[in-house]
Residue frames as qw, qx, qy, qz and C-alpha x, y, z in Angstrom:
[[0.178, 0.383, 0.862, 0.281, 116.10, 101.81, 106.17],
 [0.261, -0.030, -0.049, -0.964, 113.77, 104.47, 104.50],
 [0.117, 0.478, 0.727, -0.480, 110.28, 104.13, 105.58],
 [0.255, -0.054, -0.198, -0.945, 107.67, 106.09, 103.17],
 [0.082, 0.407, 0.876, -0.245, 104.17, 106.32, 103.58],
 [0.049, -0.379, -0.578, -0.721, 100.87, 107.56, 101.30],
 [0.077, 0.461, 0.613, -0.637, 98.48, 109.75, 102.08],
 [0.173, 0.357, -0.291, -0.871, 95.59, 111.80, 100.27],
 [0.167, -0.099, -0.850, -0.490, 93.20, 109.01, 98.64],
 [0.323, 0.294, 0.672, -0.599, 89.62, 108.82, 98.44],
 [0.401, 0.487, 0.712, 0.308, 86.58, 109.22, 96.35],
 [0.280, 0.604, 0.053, -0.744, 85.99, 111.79, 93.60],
 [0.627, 0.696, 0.253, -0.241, 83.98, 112.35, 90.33],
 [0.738, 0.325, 0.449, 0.385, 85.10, 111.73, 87.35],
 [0.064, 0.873, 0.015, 0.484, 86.80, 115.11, 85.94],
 [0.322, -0.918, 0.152, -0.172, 88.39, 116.43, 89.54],
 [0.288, 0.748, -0.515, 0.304, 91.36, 116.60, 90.63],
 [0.936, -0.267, -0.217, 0.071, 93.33, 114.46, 93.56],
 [0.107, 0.820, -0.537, 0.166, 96.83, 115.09, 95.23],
 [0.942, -0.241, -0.234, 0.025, 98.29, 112.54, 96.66],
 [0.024, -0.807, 0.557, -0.194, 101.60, 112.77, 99.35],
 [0.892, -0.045, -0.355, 0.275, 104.20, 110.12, 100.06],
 [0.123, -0.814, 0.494, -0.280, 106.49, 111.13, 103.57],
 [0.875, 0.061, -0.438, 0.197, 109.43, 109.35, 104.04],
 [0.483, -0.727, 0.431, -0.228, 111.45, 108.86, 107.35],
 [0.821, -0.440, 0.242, 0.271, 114.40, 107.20, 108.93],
 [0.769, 0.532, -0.034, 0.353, 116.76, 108.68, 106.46],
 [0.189, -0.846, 0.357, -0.347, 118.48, 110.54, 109.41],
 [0.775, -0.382, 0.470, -0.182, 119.02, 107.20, 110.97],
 [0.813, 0.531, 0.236, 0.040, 120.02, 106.00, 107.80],
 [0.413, -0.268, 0.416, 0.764, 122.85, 108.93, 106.96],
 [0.390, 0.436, 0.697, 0.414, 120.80, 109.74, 104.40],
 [0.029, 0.351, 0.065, -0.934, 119.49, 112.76, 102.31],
 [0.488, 0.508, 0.617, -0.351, 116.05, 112.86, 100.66],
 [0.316, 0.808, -0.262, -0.423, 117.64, 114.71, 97.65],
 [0.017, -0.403, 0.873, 0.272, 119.69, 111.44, 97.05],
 [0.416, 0.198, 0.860, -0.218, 116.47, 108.89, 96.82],
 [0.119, -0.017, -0.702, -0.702, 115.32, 108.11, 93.75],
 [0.341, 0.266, 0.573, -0.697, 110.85, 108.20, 94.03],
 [0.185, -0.160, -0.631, -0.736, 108.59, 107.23, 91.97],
 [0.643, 0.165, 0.424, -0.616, 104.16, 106.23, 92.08],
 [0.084, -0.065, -0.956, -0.275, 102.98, 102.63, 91.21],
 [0.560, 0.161, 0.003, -0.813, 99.36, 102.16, 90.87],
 [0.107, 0.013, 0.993, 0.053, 97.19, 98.66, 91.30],
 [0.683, -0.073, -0.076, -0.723, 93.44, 98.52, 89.93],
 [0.629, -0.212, 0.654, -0.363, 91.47, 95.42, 90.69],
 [0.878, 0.286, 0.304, -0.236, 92.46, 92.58, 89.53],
 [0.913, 0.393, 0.052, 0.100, 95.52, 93.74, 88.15],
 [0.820, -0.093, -0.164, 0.539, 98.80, 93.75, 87.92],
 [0.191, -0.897, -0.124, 0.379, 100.64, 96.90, 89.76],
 [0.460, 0.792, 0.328, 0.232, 101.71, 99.80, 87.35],
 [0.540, -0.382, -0.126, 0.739, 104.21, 102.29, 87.12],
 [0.299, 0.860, 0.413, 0.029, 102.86, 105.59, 86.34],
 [0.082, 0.957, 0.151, 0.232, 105.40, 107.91, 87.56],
 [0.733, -0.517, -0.115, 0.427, 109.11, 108.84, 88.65],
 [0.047, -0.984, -0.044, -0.164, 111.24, 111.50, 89.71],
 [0.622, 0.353, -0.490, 0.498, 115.08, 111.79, 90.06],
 [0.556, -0.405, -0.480, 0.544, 116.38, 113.07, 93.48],
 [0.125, -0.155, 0.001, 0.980, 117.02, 116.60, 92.58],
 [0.309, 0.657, 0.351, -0.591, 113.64, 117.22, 91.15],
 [0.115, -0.520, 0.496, 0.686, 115.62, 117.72, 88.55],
 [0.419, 0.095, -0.764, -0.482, 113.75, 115.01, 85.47],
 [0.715, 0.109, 0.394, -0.567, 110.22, 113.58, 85.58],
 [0.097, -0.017, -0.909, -0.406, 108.91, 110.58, 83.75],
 [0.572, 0.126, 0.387, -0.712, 105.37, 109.66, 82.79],
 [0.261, 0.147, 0.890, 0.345, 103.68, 106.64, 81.45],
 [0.042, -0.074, -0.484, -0.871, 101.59, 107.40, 78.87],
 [0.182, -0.586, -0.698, -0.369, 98.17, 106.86, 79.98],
 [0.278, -0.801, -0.213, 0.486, 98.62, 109.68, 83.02],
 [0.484, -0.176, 0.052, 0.855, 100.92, 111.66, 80.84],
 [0.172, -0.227, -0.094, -0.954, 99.87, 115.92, 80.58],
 [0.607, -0.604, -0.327, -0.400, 96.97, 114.93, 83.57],
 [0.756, -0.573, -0.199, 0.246, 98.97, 113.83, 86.46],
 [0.297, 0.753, -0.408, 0.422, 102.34, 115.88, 87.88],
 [0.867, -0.365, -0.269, 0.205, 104.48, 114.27, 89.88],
 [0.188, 0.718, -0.370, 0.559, 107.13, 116.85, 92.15],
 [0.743, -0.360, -0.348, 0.443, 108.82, 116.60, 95.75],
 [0.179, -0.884, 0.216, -0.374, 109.99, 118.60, 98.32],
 [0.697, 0.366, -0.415, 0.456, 113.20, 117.98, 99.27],
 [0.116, -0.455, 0.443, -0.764, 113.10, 120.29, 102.46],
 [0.525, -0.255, 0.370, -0.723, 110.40, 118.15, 104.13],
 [0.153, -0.007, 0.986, 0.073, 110.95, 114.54, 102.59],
 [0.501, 0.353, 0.741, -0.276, 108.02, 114.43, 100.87],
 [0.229, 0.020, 0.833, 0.503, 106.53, 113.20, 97.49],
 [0.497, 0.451, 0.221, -0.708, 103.28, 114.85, 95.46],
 [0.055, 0.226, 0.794, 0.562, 101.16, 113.54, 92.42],
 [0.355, 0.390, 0.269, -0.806, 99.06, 115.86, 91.58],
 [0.261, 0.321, 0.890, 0.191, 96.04, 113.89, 89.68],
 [0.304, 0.312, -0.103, -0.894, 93.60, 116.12, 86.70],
 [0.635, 0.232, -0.538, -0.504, 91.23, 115.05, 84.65],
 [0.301, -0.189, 0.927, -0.121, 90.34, 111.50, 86.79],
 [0.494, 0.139, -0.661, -0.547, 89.07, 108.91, 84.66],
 [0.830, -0.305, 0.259, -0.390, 87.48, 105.57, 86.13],
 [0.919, 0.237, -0.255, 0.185, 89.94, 103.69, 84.95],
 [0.196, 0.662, -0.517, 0.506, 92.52, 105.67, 87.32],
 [0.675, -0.568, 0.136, -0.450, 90.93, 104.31, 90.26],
 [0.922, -0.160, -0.353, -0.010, 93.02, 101.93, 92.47],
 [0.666, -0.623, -0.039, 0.408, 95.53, 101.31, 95.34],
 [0.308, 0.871, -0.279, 0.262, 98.61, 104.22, 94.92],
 [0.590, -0.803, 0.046, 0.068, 101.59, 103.77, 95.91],
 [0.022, 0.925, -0.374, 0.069, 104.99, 105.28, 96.70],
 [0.949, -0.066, 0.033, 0.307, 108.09, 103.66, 96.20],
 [0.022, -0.928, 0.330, -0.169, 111.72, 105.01, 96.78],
 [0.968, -0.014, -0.058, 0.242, 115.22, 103.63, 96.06],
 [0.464, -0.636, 0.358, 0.502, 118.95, 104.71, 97.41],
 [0.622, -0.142, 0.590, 0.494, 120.06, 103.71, 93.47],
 [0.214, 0.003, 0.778, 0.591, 117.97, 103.38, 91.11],
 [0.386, -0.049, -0.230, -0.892, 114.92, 105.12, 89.48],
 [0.448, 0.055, 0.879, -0.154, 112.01, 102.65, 90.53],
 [0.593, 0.682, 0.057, -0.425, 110.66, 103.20, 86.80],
 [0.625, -0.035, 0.587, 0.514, 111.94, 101.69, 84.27],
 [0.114, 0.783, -0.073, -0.607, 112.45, 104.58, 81.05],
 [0.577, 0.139, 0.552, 0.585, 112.60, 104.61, 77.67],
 [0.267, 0.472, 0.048, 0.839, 112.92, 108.15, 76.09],
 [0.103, -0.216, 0.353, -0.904, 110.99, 110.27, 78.23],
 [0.700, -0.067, -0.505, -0.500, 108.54, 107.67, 78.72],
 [0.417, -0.276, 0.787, -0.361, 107.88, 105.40, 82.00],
 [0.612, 0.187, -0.493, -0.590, 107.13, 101.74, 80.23],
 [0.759, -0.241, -0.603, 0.039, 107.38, 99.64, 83.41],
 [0.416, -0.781, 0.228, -0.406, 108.45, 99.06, 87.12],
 [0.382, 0.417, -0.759, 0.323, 111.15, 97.91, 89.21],
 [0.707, -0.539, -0.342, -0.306, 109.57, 95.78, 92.08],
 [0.729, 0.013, -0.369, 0.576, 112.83, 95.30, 93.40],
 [0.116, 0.758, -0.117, 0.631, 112.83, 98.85, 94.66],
 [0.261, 0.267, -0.789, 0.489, 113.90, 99.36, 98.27],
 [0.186, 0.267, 0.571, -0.753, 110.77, 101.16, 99.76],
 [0.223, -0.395, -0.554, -0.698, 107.22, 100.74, 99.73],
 [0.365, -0.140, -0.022, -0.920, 104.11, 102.19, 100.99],
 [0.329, 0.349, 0.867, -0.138, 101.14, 100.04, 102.41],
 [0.151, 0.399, 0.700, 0.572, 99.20, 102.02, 99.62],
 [0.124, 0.367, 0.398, -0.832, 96.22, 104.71, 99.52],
 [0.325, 0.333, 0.849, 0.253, 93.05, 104.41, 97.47],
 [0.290, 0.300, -0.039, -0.908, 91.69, 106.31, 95.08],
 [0.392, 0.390, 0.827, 0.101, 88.21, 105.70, 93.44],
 [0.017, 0.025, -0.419, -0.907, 86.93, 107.47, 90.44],
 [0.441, 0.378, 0.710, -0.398, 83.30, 107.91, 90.06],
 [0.194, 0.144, 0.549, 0.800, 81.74, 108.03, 86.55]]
């Protein structure tokens, strides 16, 4: 069973920037290779329903963004050290809420239509207990 966990949230102004990291483990225990897990970032504000913003193939290889993050946020991985990046520009107050990392053996946890992320698989294998970002305005 992969195991991932978020790190990297807090508070900043409106305008600055954010990274955020997702490291996953047990994938030795597993058999597994981190290059074969599909990764993505879901996103919950208060009150509503959690979001898929962002996902990333195994190889690195194809991104997806939903449109309200898309040419502000960059989502990449490192593959040598099992771990997952979203790199956040331009925060808005509406970005603020819980992040978090999700990561399936199969299947993208995004759901895609052209290069576009336009939902989210909940079904995915792994999640994250979350990590919080708050925008100030």
């Amino acid at each position: 069973q992969v195991q991932v966990m978020e790190s990297g949230g807090g508070l900043v102004q409106a305008g600055e920037s954010l990274t955020l990291s997702c490291t996953a483990s047990g994938l030795t225990a597993s058999g597994l290779s981190f290059d074969t897990i599909q990764m993505g970032w879901f996103r919950q504000a208060p009150g509503k329903q959690r979001e898929a913003i962002s996902c990333i193939t195994g190889s690195g290889g194809a991104t997806f963004y939903a449109d309200s993050v898309k040419g502000r946020f960059t989502i990449s991985r490192d593959n040598i050290n099992n771990r997952l990046f979203l790199r956040m520009s331009e925060l808005k107050p509406e970005d603020a809420g819980i992040y978090y990392c999700a990561a399936d053996r199969s299947y993208l946890p995004c759901i895609i239509k052209g290069r576009s992320v336009i939902g989210g698989r909940n079904d995915s294998g792994s999640w994250g207990q979350g990590t919080q970002v708050t925008v100030s305005s």
